[in-house]
N, C-alpha and C positions, 0 to 999 in steps of 0.2 A: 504494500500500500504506500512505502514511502515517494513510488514513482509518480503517485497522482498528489501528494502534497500541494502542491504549486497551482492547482488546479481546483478552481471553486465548483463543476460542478461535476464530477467525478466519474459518473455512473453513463451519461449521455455521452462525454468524451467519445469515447470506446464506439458506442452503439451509431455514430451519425460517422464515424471513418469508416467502417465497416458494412453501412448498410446498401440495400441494392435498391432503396429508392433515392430518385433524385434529390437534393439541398433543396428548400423551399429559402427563396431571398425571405429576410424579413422587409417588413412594409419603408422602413430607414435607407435598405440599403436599395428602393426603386428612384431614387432621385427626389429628391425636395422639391414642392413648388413656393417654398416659402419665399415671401416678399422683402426685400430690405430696400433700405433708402437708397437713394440713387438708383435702382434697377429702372431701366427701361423696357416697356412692354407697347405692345398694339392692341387696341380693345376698342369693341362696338358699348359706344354709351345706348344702354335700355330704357334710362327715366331721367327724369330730374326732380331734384328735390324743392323744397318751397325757397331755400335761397338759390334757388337759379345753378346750382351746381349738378353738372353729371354726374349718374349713376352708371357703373359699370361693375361685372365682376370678375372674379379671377380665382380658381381653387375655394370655393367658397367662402372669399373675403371679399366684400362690398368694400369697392373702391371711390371715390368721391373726386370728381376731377373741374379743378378751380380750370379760367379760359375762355369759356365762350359755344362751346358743343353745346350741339342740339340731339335730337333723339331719334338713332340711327348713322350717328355718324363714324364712322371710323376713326380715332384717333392713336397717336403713337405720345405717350404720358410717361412721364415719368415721378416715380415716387419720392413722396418730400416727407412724409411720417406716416407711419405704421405705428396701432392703436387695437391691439388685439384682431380681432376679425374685424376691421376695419381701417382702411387707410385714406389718406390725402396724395394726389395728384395732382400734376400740374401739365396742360397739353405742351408738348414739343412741336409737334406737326399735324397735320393733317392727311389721311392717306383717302384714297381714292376707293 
């Protein structure tokens, strides 16, 4: 036993080298789509809110985008704070 010392979880070690089904990725290791400031994205604004700002979403985060979009429009935003499931935007461009 002193070979699995170093090894928090002992028993699966063994059992997932050895086994003849495939590794299932865990859900971390499929790519993040998490938001940070300065990220640049493309999004169709769907609404607007009562100050006149676009709604758009992204990975289930309702994005708020300061600018001048209207509803349906394509734009390329970029992120200026993130706020839990919810961020601030600001348009860079207009896409067609």
């Amino acid at each position: 036993m002193t070979r699995y010392r170093d090894h928090k979880d002992v028993y699966r070690r063994d059992m997932n080298r050895y086994s003849v089904y495939p590794r299932i990725p865990r859900p971390t290791e499929y790519g993040s789509k998490k938001l940070h400031k300065g990220q640049t994205l493309t999004l169709e604004i769907s609404d607007v809110d009562g100050d006149g700002r676009g709604i758009a979403h992204y990975a289930g985060i309702r994005i708020r985008i300061n600018g001048g979009g209207t509803v349906g429009d394509r734009v390329k935003v970029r992120i200026v704070q993130v706020r839990g499931e919810e961020a601030l935007a600001e348009i860079v461009g207009f896409e067609k």
